[in-house]
C-alpha positions in Angstrom: 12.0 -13.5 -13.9 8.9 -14.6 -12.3 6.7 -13.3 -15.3 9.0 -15.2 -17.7 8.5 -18.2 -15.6 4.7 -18.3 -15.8 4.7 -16.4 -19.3 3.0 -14.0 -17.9 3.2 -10.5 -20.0 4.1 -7.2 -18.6 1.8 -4.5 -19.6 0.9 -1.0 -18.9 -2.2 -0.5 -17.4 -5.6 1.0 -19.7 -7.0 4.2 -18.9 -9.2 3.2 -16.1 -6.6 1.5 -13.9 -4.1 3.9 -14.8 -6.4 6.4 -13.2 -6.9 4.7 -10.3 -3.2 4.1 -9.5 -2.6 7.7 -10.2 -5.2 9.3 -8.3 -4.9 6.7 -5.5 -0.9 6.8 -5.3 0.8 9.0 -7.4 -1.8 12.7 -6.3 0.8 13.0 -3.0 3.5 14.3 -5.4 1.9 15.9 -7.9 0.5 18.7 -5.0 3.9 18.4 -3.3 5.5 19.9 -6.3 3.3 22.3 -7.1 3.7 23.6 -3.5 7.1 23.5 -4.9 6.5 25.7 -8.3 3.8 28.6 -6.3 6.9 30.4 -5.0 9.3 30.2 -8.2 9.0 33.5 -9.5 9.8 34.5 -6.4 13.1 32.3 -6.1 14.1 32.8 -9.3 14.5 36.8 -8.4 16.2 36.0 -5.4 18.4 34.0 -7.6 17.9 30.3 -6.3 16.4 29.0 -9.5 18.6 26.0 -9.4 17.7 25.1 -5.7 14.0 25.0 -6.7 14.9 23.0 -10.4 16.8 20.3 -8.4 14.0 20.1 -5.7 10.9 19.5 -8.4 13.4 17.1 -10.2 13.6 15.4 -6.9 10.1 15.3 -6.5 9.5 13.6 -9.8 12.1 10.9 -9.4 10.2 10.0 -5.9 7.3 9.6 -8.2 8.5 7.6 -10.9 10.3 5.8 -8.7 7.1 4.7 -6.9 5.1 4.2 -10.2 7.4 1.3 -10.8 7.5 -0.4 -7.5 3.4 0.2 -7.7 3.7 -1.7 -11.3 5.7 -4.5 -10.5 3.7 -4.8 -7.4 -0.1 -5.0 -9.5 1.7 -7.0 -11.6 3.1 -9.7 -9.3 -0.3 -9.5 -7.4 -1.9 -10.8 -10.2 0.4 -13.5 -11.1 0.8 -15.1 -8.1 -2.3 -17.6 -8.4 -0.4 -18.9 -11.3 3.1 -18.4 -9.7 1.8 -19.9 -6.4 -1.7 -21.6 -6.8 -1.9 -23.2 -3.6 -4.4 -21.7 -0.9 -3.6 -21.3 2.6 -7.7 -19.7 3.1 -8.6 -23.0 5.2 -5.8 -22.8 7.4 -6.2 -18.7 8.4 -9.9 -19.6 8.7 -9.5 -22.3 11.5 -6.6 -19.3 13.0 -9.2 -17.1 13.1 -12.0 -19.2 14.3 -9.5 -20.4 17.3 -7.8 -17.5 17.9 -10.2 -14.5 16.9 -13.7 -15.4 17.0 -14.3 -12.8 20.0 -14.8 -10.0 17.0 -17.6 -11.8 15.7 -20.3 -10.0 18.0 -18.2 -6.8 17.0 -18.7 -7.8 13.7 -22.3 -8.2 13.9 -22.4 -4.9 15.5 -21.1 -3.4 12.2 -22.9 -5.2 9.8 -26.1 -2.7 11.4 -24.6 0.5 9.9 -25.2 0.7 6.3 -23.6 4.2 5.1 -22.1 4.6 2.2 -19.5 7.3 3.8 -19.0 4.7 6.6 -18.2 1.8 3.8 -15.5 4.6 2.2 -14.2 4.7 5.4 -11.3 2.5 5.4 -9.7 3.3 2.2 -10.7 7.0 3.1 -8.9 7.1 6.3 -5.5 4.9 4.9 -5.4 7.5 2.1 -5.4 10.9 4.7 -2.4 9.1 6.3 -1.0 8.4 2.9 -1.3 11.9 1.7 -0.6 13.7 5.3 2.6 11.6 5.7 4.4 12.1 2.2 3.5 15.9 2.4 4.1 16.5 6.1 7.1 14.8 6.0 8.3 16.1 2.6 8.2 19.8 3.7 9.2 19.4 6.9 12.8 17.8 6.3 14.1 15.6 3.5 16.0 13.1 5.6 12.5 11.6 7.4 10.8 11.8 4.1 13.1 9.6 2.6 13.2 7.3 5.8 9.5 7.5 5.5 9.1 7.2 1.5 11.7 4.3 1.4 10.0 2.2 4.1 6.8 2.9 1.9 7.8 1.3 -1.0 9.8 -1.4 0.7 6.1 -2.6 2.4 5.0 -2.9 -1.4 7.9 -4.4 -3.0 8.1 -7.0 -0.2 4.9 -7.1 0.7 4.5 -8.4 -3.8 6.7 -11.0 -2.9 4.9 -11.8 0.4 2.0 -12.3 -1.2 3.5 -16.0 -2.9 4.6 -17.2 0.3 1.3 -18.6 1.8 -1.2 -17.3 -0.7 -4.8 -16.5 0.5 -7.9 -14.9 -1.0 -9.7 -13.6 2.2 -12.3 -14.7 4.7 -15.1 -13.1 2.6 -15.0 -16.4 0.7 -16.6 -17.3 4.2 -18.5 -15.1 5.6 -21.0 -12.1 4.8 -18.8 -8.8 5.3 -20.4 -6.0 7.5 -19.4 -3.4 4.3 -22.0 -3.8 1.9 -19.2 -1.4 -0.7 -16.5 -3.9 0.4 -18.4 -6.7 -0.9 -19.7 -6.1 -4.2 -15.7 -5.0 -4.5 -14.7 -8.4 -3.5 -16.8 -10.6 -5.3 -16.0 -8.7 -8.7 -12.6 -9.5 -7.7 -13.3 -12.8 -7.3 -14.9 -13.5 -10.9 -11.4 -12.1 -12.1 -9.5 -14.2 -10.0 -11.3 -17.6 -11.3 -11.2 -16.4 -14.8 -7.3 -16.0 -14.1 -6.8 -19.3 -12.9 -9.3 -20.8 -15.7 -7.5 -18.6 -18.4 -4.1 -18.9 -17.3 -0.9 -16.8 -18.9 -3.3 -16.5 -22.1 -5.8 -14.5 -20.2 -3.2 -12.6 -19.0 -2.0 -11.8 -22.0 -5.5 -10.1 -23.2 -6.8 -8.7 -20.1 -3.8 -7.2 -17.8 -3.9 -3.7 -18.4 -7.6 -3.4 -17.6 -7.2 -5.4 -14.3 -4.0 -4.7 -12.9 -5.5 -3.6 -9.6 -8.1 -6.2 -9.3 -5.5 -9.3 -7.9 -6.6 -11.0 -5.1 -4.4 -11.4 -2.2 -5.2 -11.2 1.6 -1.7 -12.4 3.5 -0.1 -10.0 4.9 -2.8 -6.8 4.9 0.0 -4.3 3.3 -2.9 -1.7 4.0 -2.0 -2.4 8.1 1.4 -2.3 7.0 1.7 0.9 5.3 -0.7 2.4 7.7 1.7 1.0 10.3 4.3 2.6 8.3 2.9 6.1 8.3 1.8 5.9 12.3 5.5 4.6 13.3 7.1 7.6 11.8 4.6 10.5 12.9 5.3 9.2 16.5 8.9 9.5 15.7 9.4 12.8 14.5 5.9 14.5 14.1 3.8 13.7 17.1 0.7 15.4 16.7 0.3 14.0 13.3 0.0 10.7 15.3 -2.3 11.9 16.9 -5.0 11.8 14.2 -3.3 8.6 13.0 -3.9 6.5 16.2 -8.1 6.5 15.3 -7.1 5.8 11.8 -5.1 2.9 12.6 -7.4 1.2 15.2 -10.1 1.2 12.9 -8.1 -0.2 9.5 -7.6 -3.2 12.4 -10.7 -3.4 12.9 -12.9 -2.2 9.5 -10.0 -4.8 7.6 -11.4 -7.8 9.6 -15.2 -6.4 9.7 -15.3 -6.3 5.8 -13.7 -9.8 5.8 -10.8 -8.6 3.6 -8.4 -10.3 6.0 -7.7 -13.2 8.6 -6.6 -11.8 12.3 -3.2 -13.3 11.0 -2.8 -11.2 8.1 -2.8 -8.8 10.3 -0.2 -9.6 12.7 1.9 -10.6 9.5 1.4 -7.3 8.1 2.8 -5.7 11.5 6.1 -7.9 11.2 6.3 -6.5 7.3 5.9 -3.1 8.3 8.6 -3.7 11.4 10.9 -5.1 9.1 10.7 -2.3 6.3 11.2 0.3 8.8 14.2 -1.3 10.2 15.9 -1.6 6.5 14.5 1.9 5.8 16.4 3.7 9.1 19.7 0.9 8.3 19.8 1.9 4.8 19.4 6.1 5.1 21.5 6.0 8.3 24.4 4.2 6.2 23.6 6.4 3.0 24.2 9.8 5.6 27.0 8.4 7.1 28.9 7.8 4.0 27.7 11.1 2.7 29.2 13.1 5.5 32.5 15.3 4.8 35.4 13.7 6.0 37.3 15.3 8.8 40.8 16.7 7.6 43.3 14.9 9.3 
């Protein structure tokens, strides 16, 4: 509905950004289920051949079913300067100035470590809690994975639609960064983002598949959220997974405002996202096992 309204068209991404969403998103599932396939000779003589069948089918509807939140998600990332063009950038600027300017000496401090394994960093450390949760999770008991899958792709679904509440590009439109990777990332992203406001639904039209992944969007960090996401639920049934998550958080908080990806609000917005799609995830699974109980015989 919201492509039709913008005559925006829905295409499948080229080879390069179909790469990156797979290895980025989809890798999780692909070593879960051979996990899965290493021990079927061995189940198949023990005569449990359909147990293992119906558990790699399972694994391959988790991932489809995440390739197509992921697609509608690139997609709606990248309409929504034409869905939504206004910019809310001035606003979480003065927020930030007001309200966080005691991370600019912290933020200085960065900016004097130039490494490229340091710049890697924060999409290094989301993706370790990315892969650690689905796996960890997935092996230890199907009813947290899909707690913990579900309130996954509820942060990205939402978080799509989030994105054309009060639209923002990011504070790097103000400020110098303190990752050097981080911006030369941004600013190509930028020179797509005017050419998609200059080109409109017709640039669309020629240029989607090769830069699905490069829409610009900074409110609410759905990296915080699904970081949050990942933290919440190792605390809850896994706790020395959360452990390694807690340093892994802090400094997403922290390397997400450093690299001047997002205002301190994003943040907190991205906290109240990842609150809410844990609270539908729990509702929802603790209905679905309710009614999926045997009935007692009166």
């Amino acid at each position: 509905m919201l492509g039709l309204a913008i005559h925006a068209p829905f295409k499948f991404p080229s080879e390069g950004a179909l790469l990156f969403i797979g290895w980025t998103y989809l890798l999780p599932f692909v070593l879960i289920s051979i996990w899965i396939l290493l021990p079927l000779p061995f189940l198949i003589y023990r005569g449990e051949l359909k147990k293992t069948v119906h558990q790699v089918i399972q694994q391959i509807s988790y991932a489809l079913c995440l390739a197509i939140i992921l697609m509608l998600h690139f997609h709606i990332k990248l309409w929504a300067p034409l869905i939504n063009p206004a910019s809310y950038d001035p606003v979480y600027e003065a927020i930030d100035q007001a309200c966080f300017f005691w991370m600019d000496p912290l933020i200085s401090w960065r900016g004097q470590f130039h490494h490229r394994w340091l710049d890697n960093l924060y999409f290094n450390v989301f993706m370790f809690m990315f892969f650690c949760s689905f796996i960890v999770h997935n092996l230890n008991s199907q009813s947290e994975f899909r707690r913990v899958f579900l309130a996954s792709i509820l942060v990205q679904a939402l978080g799509a639609v989030s994105y054309l509440i009060a639209p923002a590009v990011g504070p790097f439109i103000y400020h110098q960064g303190a990752n050097n990777h981080v911006t030369q990332v941004q600013h190509a992203m930028l020179i797509t983002h005017q050419a998609l406001l200059a080109g409109g639904a017709h640039w669309l039209e020629d240029h989607t598949g090769k830069y699905i992944a490069a829409g610009l969007a900074a409110m609410p960090s759905l990296h915080l959220a699904a970081a949050f996401v990942f933290l919440w639920y190792a605390r809850k049934y896994r706790r020395w997974l959360a452990w390694f998550y807690w340093p892994c958080f802090l400094w997403i908080i922290f390397e997400a405002m450093a690299s001047r990806w997002h205002y301190g609000i994003d943040l907190i917005a991205g906290l109240g996202l990842a609150y809410g799609s844990i609270f539908l995830s729990n509702g929802w699974m603790k209905a679905h096992e309710t009614a999926s109980e045997p009935k007692a015989k009166i």
